[in-house]
N, CA, C and O atoms as a Tripos MOL2 file, in Angstrom:
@<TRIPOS>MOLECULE
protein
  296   295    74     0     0
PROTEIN
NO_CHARGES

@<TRIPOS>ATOM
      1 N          22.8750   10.6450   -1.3870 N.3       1 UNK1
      2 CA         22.7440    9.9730   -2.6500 C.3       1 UNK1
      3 C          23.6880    8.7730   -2.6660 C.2       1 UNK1
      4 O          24.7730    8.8680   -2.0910 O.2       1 UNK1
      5 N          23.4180    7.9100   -3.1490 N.am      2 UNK2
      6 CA         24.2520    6.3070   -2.8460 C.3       2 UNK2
      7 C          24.7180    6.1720   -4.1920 C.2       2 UNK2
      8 O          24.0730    6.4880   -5.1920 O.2       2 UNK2
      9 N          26.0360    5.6200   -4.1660 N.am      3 UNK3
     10 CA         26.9260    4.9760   -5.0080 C.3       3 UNK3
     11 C          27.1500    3.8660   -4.9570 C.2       3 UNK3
     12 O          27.0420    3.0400   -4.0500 O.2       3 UNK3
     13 N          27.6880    3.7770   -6.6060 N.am      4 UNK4
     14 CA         27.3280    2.3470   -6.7130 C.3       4 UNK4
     15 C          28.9610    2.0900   -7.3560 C.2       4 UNK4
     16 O          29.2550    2.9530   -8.1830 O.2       4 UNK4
     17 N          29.9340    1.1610   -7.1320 N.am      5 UNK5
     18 CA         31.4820    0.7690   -6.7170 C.3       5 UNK5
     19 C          31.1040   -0.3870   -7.5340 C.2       5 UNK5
     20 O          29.9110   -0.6550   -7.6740 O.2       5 UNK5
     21 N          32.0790   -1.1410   -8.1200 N.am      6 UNK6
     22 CA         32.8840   -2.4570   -8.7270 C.3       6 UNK6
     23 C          33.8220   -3.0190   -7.7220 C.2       6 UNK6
     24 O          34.7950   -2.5590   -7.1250 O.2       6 UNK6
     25 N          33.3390   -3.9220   -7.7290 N.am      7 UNK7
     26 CA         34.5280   -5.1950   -6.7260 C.3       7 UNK7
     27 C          35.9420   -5.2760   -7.8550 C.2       7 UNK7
     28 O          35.9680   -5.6990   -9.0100 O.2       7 UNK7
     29 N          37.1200   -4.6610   -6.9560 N.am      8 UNK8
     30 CA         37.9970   -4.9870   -7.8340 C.3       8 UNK8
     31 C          38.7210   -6.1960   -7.0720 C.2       8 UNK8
     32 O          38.3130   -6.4490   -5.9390 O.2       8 UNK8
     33 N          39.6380   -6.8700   -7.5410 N.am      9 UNK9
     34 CA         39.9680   -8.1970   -7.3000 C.3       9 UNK9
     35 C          40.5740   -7.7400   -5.7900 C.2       9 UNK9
     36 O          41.2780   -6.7950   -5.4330 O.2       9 UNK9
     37 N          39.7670   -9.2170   -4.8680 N.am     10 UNK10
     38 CA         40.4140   -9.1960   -3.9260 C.3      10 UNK10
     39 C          39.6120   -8.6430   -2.9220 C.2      10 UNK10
     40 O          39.9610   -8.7750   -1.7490 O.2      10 UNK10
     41 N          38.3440   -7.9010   -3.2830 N.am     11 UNK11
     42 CA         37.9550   -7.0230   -2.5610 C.3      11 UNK11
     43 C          36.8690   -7.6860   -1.4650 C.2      11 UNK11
     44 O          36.1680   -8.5260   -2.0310 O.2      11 UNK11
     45 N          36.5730   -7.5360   -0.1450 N.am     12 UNK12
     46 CA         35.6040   -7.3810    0.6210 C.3      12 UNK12
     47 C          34.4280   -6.0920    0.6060 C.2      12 UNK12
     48 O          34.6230   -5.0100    0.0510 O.2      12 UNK12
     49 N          33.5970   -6.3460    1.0970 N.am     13 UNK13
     50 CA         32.6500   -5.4320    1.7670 C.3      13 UNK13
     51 C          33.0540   -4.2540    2.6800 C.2      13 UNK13
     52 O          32.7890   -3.0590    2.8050 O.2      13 UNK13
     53 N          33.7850   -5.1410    3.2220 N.am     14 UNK14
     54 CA         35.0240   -5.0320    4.3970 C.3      14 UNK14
     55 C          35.8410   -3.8460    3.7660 C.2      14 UNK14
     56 O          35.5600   -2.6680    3.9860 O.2      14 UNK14
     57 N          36.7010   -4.1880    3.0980 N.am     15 UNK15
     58 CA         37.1540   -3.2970    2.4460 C.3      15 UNK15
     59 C          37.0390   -2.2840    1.3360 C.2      15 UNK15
     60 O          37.8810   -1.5360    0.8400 O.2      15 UNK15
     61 N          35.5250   -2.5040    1.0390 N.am     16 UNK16
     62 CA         35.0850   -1.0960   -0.6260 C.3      16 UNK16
     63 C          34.6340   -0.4380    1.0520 C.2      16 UNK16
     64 O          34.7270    0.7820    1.1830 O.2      16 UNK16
     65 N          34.2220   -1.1720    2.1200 N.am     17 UNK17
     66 CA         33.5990    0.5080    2.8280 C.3      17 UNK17
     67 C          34.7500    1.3550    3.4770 C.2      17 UNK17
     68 O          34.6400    2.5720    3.3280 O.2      17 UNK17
     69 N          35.7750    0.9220    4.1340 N.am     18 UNK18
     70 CA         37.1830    1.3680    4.2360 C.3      18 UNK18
     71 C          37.6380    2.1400    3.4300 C.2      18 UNK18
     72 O          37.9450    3.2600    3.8410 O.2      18 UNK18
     73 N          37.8120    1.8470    2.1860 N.am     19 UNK19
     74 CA         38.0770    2.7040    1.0950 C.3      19 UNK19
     75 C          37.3130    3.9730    0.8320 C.2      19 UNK19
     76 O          37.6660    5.1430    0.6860 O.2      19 UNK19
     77 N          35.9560    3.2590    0.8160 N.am     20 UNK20
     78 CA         34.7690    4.9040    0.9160 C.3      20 UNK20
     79 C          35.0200    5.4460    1.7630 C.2      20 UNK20
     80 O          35.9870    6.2040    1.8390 O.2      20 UNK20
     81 N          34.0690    5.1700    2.8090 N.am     21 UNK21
     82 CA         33.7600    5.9710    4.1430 C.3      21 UNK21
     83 C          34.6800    5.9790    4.8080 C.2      21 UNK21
     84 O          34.2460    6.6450    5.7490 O.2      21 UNK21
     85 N          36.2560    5.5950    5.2060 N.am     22 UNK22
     86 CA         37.2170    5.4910    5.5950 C.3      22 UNK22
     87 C          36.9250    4.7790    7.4140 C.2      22 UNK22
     88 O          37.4710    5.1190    8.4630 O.2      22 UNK22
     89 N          35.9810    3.8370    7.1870 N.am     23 UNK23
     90 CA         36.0210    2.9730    8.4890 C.3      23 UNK23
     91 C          35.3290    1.9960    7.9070 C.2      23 UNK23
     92 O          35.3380    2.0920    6.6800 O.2      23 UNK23
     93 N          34.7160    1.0650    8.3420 N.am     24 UNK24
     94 CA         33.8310   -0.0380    8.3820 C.3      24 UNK24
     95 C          32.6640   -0.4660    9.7850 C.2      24 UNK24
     96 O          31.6740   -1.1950    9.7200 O.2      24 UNK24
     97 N          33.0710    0.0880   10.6840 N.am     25 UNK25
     98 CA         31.8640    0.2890   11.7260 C.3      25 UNK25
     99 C          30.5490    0.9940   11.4830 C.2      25 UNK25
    100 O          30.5380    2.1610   11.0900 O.2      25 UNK25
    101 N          29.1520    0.1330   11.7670 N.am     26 UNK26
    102 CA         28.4300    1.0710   10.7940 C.3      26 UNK26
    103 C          28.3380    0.7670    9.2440 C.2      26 UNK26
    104 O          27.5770   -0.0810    8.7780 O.2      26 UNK26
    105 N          29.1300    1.4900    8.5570 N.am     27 UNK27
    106 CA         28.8550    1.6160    7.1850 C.3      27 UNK27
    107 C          28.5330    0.0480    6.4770 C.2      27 UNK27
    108 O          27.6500   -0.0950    5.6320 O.2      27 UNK27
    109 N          29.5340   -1.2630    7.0470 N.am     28 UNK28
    110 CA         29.2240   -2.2960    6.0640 C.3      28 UNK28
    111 C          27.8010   -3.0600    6.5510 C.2      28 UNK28
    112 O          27.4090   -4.0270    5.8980 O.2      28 UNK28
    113 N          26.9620   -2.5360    7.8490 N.am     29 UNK29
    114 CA         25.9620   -3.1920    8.1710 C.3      29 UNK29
    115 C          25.1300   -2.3170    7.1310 C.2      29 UNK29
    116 O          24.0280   -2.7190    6.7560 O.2      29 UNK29
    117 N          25.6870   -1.0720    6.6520 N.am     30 UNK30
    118 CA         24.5740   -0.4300    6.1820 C.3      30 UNK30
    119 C          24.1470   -0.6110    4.5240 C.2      30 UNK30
    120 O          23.0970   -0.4320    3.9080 O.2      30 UNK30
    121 N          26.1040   -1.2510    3.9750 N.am     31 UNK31
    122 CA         25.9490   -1.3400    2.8580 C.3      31 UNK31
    123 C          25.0130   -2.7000    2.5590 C.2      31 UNK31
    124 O          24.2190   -2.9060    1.6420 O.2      31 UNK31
    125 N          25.3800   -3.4790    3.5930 N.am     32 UNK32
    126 CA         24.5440   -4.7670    3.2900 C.3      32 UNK32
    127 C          22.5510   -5.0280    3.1890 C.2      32 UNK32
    128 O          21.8520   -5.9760    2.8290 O.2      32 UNK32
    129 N          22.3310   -4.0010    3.5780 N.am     33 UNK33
    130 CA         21.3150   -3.2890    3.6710 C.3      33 UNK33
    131 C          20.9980   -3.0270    2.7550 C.2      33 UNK33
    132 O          19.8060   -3.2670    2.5570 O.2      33 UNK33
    133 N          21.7220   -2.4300    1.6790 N.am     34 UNK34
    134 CA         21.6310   -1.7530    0.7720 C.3      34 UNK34
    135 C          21.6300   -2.5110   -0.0090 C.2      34 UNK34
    136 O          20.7540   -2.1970   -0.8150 O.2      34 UNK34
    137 N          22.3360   -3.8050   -0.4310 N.am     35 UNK35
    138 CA         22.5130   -4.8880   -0.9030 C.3      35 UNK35
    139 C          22.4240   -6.2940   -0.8730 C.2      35 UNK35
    140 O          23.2930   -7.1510   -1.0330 O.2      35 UNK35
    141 N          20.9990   -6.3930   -0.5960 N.am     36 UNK36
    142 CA         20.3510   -7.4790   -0.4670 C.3      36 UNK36
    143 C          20.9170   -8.9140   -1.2560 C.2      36 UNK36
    144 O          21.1340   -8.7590   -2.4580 O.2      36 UNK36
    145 N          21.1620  -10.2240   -0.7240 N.am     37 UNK37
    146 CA         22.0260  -11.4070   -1.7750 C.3      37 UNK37
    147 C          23.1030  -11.0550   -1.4990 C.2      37 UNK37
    148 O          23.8760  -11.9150   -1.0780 O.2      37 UNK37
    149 N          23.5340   -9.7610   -1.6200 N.am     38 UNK38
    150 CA         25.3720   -9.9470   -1.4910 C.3      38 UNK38
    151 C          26.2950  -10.5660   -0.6320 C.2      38 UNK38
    152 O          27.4870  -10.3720   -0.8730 O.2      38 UNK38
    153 N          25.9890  -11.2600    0.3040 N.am     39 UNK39
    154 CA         26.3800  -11.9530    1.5830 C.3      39 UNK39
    155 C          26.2860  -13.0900    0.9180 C.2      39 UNK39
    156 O          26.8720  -13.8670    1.6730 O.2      39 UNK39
    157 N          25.8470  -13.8590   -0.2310 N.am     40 UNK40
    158 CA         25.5140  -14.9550   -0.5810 C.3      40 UNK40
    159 C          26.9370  -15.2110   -1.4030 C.2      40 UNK40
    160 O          27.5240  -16.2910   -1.4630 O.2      40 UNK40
    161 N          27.3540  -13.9600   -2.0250 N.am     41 UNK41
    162 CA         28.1430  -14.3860   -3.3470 C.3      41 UNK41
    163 C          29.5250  -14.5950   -2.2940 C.2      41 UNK41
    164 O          30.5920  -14.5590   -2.9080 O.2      41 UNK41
    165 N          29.6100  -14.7550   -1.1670 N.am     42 UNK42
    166 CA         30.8530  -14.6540   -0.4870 C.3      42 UNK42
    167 C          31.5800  -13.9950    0.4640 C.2      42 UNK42
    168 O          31.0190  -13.1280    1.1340 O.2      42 UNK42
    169 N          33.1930  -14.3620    0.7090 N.am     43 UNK43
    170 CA         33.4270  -13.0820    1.5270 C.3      43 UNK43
    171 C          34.4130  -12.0570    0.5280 C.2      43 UNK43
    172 O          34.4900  -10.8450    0.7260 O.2      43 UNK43
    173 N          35.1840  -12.8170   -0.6330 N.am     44 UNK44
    174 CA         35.7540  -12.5820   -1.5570 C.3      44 UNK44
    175 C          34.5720  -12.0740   -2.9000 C.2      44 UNK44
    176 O          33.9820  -12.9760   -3.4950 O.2      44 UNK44
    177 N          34.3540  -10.8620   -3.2190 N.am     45 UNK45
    178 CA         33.5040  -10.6750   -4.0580 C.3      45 UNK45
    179 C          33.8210  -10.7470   -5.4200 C.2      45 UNK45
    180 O          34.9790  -10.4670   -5.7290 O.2      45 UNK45
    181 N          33.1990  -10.9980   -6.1090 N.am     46 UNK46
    182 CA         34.2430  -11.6940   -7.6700 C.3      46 UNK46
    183 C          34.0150  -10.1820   -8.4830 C.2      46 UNK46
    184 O          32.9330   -9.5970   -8.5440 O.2      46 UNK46
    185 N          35.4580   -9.6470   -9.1600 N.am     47 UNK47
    186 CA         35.5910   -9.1030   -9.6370 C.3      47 UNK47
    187 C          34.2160   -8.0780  -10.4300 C.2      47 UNK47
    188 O          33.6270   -8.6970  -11.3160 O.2      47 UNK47
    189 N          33.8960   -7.1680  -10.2680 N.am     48 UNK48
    190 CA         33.1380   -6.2060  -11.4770 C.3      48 UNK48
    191 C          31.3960   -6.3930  -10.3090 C.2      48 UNK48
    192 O          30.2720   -6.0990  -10.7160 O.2      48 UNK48
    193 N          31.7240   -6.9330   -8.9220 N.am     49 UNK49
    194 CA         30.4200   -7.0990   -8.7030 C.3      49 UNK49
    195 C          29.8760   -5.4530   -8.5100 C.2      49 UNK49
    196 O          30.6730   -4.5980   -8.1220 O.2      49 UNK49
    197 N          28.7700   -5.1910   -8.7510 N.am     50 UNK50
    198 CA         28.3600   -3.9690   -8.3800 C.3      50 UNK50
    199 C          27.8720   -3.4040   -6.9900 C.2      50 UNK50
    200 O          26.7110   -3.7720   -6.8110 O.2      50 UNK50
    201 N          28.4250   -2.5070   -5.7580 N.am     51 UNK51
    202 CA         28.3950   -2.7630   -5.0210 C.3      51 UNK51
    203 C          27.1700   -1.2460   -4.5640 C.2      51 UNK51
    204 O          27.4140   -0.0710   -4.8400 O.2      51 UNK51
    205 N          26.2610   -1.6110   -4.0380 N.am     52 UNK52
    206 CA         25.4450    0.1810   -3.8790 C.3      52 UNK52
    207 C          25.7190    0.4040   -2.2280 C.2      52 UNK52
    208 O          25.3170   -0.1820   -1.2230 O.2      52 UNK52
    209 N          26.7160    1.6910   -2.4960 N.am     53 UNK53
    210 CA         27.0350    2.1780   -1.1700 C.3      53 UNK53
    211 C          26.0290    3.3890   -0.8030 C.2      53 UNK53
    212 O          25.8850    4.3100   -1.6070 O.2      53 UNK53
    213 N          25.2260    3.3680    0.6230 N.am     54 UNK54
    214 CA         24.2700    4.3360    1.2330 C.3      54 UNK54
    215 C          25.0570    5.5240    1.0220 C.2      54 UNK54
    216 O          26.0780    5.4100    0.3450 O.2      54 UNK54
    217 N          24.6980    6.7980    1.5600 N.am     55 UNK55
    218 CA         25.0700    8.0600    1.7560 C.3      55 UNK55
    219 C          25.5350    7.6200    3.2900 C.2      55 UNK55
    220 O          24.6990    7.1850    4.0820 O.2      55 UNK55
    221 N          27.0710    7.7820    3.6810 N.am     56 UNK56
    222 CA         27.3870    7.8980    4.8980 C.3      56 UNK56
    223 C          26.5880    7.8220    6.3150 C.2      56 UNK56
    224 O          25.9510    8.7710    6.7740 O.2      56 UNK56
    225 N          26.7440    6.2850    7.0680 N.am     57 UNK57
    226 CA         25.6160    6.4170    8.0830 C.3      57 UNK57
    227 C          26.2600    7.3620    9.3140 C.2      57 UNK57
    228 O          27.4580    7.6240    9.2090 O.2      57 UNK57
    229 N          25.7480    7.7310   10.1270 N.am     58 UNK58
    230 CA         26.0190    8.8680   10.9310 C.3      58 UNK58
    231 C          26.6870    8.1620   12.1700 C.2      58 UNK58
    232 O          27.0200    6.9770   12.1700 O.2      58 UNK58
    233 N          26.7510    8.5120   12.5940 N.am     59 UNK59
    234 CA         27.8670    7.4280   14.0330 C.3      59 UNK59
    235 C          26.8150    7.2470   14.7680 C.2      59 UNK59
    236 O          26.6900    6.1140   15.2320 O.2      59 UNK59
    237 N          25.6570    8.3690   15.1300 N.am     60 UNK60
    238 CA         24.4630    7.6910   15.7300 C.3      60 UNK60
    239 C          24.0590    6.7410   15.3470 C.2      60 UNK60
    240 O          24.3240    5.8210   16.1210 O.2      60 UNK60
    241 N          23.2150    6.2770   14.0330 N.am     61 UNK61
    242 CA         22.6140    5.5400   13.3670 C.3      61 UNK61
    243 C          23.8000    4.3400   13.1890 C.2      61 UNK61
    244 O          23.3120    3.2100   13.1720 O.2      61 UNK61
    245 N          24.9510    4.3840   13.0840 N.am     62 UNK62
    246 CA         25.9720    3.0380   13.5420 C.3      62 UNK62
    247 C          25.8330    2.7720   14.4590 C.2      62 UNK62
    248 O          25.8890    1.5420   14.4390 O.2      62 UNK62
    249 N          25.5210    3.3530   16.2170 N.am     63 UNK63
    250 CA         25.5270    2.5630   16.8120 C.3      63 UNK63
    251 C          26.7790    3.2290   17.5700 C.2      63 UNK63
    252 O          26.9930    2.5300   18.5610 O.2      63 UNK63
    253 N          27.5740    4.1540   17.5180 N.am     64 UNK64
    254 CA         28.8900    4.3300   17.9990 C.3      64 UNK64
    255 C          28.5620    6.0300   19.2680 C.2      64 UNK64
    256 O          28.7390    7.2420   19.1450 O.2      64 UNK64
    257 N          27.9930    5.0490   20.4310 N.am     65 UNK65
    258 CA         28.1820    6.1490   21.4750 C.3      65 UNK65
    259 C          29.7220    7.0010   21.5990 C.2      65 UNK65
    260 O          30.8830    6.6220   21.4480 O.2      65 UNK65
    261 N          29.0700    8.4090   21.9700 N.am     66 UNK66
    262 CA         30.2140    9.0030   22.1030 C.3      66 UNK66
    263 C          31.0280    8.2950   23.2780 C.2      66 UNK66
    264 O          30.4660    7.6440   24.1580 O.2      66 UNK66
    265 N          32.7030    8.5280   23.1890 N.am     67 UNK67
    266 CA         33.1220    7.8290   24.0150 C.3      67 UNK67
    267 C          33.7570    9.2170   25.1610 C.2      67 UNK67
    268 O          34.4870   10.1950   25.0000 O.2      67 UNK67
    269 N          33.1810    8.7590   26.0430 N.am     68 UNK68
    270 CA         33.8710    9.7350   27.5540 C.3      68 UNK68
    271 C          35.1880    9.2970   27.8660 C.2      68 UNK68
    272 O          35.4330    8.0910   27.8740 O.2      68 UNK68
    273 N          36.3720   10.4360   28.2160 N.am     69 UNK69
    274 CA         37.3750   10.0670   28.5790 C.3      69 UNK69
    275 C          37.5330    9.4860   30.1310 C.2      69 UNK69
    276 O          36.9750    9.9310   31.1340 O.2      69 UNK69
    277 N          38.4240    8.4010   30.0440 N.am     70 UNK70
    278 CA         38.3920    7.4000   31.4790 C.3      70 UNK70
    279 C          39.4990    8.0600   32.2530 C.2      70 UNK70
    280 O          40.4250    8.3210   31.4850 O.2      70 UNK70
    281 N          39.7170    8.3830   33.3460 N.am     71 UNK71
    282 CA         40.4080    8.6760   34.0860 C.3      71 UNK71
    283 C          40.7350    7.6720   34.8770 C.2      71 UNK71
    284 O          39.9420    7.0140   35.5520 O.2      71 UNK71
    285 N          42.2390    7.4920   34.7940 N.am     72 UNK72
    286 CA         42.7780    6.2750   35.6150 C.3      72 UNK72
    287 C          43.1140    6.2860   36.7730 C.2      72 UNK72
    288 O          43.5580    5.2550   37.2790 O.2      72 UNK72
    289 N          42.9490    7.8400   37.7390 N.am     73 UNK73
    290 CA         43.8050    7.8930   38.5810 C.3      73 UNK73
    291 C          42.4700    9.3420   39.0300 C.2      73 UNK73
    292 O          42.0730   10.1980   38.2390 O.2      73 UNK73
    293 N          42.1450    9.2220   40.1710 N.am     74 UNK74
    294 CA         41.1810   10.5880   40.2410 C.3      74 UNK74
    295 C          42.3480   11.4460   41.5300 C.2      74 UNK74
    296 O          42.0780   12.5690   41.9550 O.2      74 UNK74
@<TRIPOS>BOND
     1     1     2 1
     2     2     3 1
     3     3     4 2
     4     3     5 am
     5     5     6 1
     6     6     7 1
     7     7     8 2
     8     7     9 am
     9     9    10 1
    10    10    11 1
    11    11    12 2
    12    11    13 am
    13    13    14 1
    14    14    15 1
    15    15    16 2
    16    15    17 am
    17    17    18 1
    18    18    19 1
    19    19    20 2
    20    19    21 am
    21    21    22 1
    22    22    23 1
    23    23    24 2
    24    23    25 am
    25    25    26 1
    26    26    27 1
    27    27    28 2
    28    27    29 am
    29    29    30 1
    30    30    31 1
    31    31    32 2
    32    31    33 am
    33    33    34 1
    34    34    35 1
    35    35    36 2
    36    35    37 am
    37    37    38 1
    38    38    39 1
    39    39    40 2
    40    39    41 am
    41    41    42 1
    42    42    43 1
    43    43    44 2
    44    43    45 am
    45    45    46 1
    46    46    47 1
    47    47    48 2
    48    47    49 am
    49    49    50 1
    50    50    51 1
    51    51    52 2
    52    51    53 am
    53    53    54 1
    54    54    55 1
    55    55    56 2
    56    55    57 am
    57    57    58 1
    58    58    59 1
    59    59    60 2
    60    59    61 am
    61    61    62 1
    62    62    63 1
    63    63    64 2
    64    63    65 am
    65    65    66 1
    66    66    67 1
    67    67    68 2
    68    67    69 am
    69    69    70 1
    70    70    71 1
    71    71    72 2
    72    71    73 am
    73    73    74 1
    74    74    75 1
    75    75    76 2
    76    75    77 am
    77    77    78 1
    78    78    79 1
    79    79    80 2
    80    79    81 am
    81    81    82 1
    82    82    83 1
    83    83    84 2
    84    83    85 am
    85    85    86 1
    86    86    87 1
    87    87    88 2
    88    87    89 am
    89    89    90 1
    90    90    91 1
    91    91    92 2
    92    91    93 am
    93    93    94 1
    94    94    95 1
    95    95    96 2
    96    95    97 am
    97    97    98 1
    98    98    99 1
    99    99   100 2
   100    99   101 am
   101   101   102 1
   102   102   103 1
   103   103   104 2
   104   103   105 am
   105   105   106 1
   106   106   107 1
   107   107   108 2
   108   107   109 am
   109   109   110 1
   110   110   111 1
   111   111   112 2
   112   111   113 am
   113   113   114 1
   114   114   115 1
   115   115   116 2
   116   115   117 am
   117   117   118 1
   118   118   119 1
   119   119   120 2
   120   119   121 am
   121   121   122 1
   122   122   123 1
   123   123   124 2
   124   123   125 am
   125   125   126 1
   126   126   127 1
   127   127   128 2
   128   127   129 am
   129   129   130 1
   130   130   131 1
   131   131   132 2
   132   131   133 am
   133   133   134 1
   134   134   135 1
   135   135   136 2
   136   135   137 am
   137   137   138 1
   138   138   139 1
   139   139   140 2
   140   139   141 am
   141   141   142 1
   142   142   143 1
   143   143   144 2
   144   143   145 am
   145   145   146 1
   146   146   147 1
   147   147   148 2
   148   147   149 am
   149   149   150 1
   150   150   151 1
   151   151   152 2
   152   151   153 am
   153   153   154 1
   154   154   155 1
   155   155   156 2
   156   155   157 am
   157   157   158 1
   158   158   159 1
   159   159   160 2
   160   159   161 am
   161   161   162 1
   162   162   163 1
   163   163   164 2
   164   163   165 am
   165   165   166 1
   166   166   167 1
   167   167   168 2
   168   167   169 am
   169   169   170 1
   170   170   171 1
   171   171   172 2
   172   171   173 am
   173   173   174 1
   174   174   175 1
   175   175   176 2
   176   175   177 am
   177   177   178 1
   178   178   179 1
   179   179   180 2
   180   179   181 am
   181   181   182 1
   182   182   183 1
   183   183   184 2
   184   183   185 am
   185   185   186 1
   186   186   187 1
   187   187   188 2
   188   187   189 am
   189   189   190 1
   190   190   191 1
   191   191   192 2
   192   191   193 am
   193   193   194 1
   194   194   195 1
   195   195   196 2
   196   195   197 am
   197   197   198 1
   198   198   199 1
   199   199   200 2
   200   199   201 am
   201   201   202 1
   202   202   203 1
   203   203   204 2
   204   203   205 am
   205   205   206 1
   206   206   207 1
   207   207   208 2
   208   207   209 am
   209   209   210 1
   210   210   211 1
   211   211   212 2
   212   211   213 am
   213   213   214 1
   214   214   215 1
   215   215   216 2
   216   215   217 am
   217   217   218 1
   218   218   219 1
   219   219   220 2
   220   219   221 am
   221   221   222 1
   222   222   223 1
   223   223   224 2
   224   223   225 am
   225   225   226 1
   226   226   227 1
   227   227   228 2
   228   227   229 am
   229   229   230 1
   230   230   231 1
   231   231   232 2
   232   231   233 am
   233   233   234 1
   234   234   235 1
   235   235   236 2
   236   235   237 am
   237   237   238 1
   238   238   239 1
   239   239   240 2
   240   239   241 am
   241   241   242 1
   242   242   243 1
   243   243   244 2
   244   243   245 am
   245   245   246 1
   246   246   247 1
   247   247   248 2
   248   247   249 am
   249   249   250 1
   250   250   251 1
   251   251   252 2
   252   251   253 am
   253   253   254 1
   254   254   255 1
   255   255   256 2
   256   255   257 am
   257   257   258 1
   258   258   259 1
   259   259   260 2
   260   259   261 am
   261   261   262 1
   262   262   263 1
   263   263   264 2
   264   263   265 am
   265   265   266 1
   266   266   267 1
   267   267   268 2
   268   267   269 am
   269   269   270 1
   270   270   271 1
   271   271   272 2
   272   271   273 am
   273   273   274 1
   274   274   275 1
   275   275   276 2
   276   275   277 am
   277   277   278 1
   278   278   279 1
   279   279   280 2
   280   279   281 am
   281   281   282 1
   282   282   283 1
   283   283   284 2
   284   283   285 am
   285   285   286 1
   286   286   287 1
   287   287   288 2
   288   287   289 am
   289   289   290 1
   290   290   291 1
   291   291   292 2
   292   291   293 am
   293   293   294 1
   294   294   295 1
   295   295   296 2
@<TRIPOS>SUBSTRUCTURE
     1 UNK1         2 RESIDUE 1 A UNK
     2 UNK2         6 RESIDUE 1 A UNK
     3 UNK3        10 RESIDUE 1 A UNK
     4 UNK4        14 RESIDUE 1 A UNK
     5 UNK5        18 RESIDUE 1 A UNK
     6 UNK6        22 RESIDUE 1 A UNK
     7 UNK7        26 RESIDUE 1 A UNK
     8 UNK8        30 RESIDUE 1 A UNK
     9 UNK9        34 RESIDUE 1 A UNK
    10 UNK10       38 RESIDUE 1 A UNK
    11 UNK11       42 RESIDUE 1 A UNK
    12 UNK12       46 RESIDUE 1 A UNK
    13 UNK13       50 RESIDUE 1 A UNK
    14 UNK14       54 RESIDUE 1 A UNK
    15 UNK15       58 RESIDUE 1 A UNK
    16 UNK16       62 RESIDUE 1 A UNK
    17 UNK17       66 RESIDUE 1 A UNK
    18 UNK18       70 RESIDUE 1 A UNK
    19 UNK19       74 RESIDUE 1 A UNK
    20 UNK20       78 RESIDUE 1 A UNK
    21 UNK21       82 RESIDUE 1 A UNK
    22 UNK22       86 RESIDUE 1 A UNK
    23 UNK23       90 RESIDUE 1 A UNK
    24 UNK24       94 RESIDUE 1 A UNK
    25 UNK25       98 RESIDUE 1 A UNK
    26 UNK26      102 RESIDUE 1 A UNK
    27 UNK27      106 RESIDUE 1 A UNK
    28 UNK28      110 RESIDUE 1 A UNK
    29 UNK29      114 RESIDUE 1 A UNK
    30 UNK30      118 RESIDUE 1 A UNK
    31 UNK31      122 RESIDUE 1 A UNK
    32 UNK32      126 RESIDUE 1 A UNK
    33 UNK33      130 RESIDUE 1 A UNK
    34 UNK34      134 RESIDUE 1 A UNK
    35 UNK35      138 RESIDUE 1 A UNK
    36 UNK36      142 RESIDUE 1 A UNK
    37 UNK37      146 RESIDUE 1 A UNK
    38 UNK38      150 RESIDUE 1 A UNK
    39 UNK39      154 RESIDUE 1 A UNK
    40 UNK40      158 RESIDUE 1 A UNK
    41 UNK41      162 RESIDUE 1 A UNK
    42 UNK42      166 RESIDUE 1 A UNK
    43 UNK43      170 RESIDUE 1 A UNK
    44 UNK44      174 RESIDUE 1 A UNK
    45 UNK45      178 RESIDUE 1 A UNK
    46 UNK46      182 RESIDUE 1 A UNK
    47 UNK47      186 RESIDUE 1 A UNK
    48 UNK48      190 RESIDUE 1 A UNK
    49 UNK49      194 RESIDUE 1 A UNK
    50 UNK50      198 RESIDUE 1 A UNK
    51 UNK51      202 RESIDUE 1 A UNK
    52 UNK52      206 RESIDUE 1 A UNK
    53 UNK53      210 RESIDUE 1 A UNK
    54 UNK54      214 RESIDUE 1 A UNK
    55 UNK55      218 RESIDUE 1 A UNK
    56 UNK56      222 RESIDUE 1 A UNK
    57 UNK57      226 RESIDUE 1 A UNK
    58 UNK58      230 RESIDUE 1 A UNK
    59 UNK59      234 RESIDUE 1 A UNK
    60 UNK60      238 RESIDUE 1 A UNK
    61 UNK61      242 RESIDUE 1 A UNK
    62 UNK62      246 RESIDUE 1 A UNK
    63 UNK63      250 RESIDUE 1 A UNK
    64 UNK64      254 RESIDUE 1 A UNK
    65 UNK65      258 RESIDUE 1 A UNK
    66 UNK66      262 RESIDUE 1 A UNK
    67 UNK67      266 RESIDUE 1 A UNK
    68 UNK68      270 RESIDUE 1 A UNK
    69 UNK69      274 RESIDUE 1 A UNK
    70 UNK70      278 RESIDUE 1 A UNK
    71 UNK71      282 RESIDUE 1 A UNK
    72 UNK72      286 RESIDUE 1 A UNK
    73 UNK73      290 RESIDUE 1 A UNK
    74 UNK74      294 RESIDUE 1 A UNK
């Protein structure tokens, strides 16, 4: 179920998805998605904008292969 956030001063995209979802990989391609025009009003979003955040995208659906540990030395 998606939520919907207020730009408080100062705020990015960048940063309401940080705050939510506690990353931004993924999630702000998804919020933008979600929020069609909003790329227009800036990178600074003006106060009270209404922002509709998806239901958490999955690390698959971001795009974020699992990462294998590298061994430096076999």
């Amino acid at each position: 179920m998606a939520t919907v956030v207020r730009a408080q001063q100062g705020d990015t995209l960048d940063r309401i998805c940080l705050r939510h979802y506690g990353r931004t990989q993924g999630a702000t391609e998804a919020a933008l998605e979600a929020n069609p025009g909003l790329a227009e009003l800036g990178p600074i979003l003006p106060i009270g904008t209404p922002v509709t955040l998806p239901d958490a995208p999955t690390q698959a659906s971001a795009g974020i292969a699992a990462q294998q540990p590298v061994n430096l030395w076999d």
